[in-house]
C-alpha positions in Angstrom: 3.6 17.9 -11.2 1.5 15.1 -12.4 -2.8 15.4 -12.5 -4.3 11.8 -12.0 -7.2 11.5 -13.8 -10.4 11.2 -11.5 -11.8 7.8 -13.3 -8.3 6.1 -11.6 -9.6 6.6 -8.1 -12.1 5.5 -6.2 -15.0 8.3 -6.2 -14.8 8.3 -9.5 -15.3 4.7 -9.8 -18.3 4.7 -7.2 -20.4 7.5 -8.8 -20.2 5.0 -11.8 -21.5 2.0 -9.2 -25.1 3.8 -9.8 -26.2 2.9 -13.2 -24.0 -0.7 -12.8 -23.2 -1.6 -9.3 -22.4 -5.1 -10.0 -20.2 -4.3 -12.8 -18.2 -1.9 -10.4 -17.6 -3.9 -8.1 -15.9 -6.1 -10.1 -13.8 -3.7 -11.5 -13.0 -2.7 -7.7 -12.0 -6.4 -6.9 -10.7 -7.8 -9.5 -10.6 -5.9 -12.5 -11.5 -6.8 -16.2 -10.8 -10.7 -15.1 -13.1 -13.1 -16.3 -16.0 -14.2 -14.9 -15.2 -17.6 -13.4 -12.0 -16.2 -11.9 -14.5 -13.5 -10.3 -16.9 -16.0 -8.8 -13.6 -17.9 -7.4 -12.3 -15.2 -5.8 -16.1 -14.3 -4.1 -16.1 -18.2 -2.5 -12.1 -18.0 -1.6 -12.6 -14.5 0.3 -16.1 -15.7 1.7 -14.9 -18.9 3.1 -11.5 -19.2 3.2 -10.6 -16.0 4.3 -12.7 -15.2 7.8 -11.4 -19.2 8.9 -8.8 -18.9 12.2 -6.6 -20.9 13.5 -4.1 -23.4 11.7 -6.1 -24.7 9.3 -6.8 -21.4 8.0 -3.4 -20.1 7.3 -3.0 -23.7 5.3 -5.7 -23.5 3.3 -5.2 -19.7 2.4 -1.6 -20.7 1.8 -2.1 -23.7 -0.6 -5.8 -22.0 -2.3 -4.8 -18.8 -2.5 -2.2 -19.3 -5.1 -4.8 -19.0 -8.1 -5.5 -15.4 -7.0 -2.3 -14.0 -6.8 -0.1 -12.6 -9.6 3.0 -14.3 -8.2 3.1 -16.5 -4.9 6.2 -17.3 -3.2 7.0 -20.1 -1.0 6.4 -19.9 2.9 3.2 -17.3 2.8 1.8 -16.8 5.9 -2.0 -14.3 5.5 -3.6 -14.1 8.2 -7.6 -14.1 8.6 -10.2 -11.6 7.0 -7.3 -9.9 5.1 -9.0 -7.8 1.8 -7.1 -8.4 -1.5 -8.3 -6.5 -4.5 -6.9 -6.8 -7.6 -4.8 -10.0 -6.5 -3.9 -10.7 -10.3 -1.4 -7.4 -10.1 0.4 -8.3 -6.7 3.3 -10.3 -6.2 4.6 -11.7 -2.9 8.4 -12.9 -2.6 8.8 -15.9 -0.6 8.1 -15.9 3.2 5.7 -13.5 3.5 4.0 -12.5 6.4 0.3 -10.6 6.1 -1.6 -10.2 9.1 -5.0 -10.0 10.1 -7.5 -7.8 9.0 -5.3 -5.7 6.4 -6.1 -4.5 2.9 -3.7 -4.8 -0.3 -4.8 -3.2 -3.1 -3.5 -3.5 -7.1 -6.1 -1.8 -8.7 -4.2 1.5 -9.6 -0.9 0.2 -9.4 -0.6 -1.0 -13.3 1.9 -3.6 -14.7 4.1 -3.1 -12.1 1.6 -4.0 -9.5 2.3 -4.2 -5.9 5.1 -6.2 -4.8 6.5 -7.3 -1.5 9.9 -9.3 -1.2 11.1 -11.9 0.4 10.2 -11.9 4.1 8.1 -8.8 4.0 5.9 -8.5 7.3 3.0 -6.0 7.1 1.8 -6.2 10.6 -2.4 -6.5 11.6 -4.6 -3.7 10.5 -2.6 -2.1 7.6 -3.4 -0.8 4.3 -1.5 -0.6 1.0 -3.4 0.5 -1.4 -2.5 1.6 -5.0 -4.7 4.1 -6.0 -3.1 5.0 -9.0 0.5 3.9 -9.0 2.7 0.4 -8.3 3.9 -0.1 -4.3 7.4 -1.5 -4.3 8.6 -2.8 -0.9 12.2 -4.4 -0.5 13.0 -7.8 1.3 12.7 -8.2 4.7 10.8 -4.9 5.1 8.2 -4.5 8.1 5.2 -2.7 8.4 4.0 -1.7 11.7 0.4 -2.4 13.1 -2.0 0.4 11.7 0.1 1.9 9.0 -1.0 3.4 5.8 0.7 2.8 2.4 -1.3 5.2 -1.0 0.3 5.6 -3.9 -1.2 7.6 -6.4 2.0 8.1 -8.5 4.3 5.0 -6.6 5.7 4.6 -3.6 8.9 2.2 -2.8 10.3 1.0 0.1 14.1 -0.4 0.2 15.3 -3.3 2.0 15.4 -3.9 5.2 13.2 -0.4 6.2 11.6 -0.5 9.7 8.5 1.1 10.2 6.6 1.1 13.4 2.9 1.5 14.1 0.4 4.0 13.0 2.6 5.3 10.1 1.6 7.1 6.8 3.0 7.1 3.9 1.4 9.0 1.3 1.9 9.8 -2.5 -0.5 12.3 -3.7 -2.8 15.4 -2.8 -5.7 17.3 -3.9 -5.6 21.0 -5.4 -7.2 24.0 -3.6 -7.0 26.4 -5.8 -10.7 26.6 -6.6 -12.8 28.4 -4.0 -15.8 27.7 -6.1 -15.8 23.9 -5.7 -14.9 21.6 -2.5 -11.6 20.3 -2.6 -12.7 16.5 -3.2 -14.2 17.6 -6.0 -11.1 19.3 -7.6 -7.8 17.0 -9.3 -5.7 14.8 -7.6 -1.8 15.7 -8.1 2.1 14.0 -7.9 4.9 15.4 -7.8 6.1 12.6 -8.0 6.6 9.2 -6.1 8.0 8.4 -2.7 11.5 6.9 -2.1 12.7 5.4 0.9 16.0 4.1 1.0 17.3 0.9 2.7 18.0 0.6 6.3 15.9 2.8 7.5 13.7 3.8 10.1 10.5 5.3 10.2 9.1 5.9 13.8 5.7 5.5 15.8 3.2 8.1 14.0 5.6 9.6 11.7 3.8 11.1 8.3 5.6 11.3 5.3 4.4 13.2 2.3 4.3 13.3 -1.5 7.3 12.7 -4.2 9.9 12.7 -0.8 12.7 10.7 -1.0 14.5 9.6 2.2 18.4 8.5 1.9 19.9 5.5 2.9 19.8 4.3 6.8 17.8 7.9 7.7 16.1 7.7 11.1 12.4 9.7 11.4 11.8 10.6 14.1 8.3 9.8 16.4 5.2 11.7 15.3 7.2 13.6 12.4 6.3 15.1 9.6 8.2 14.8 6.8 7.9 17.7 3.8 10.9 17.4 2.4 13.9 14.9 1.4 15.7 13.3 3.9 19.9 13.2 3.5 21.1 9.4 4.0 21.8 8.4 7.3 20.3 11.9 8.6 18.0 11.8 12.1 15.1 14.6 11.8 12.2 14.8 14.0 9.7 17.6 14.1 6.7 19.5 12.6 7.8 19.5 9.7 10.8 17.2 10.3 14.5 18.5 10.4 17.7 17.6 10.7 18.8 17.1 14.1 22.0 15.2 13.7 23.4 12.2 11.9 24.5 9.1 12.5 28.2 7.9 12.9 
């Protein structure tokens, strides 16, 4: 069991923002990048990102590729999508990104966050790397709504399906002390989450910290998953179990 040090997440980082709130932010965006790369990101994400239609899938397509890390051939971002931390994602080739999500590098290290080829991460996600790399596997979806944190990593085989208004989540807070609240206390990992390839995570399903779920498992609707998942198992429940297998 793993403490994450408060200055790697977010509150920590915005109780800082009042004696420098410039400087803050762009650590929160983009880092310890240089200036000039800071003031192009601010005009690419002002203008480029909010455009619809054709021309703005083009433009983010062929501008964009300054930003990112690594760029792939065939990437397809939709409008108003928030990318912090670009330099520490990759995206494989034919990637799609729709509207209005968030992916987030800035806890995720050298090993960034990193979506294979012909990833789809469906409108209104967020993948955010608080404090640990996101791995997801080619030709991985993401349904609409879904939630990705990784405070000590999270990685997603290939070919997993996961439908809308999922949550995926590496990391909790201790509650030991009754004298303080419990955002105030440490965030912990047990370690990071592992799903395996082939499978399928259903519509609301929660899964928890440092689980690992095997090969071609199916979750179940609405579950919640505490505890690993055998390969090619089918649980459902509150908290999920084993109902059957595949054959």
């Amino acid at each position: 069991m793993n403490d994450i040090h408060k200055d790697e997440v977010i509150r920590g980082k915005l109780v800082r923002a009042r004696s420098s709130p410039i400087r803050t932010y762009m650590e929160l965006t983009v880092g310890d990048a240089p200036p000039w790369y800071f003031l192009l990101y601010e005009f690419l994400i002002s203008t480029i990102g909010p455009l619809p239609g054709g021309a703005g899938l083009l433009l983010r397509r062929s501008v964009y590729r300054s930003l990112f890390g690594r760029l792939g051939r065939g990437l397809v971002l939709g409008r108003s999508v928030t990318i912090r931390h670009p330099r520490g994602i990759s995206l494989g080739d034919d990637v799609t990104i729709d509207d209005y999500c968030l992916i987030d590098a800035r806890g995720a290290g050298r090993a960034g966050v990193h979506l294979g080829d012909e990833v789809i991460v469906n409108r209104n996600c967020m993948l955010q790397a608080k404090a640990g790399p996101i791995q997801i596997g080619r030709r991985t979806s993401v349904g609409s709504n879904s939630v990705i944190v990784s405070t000590a990593g999270v990685e997603l085989g290939e070919a997993v399906l996961i439908a809308g208004n999922c949550y995926i989540s590496a990391g909790a807070y201790r509650i030991d002390d009754l004298s303080r609240p419990v955002m105030d206390q440490e965030v912990y990992s047990r370690g990071p989450i592992r799903i395996g390839e082939g499978v399928w995570i259903g519509t609301g399903a929660i899964i928890l910290d440092s689980i690992t779920v095997g090969k071609g498992a199916v979750i179940g609707a609405g579950a919640v998953v505490n505890r690993d998942v055998p390969e090619a198992a089918v649980v459902a429940g509150v908290p999920a179990k084993v109902i059957r297998y595949r054959t």
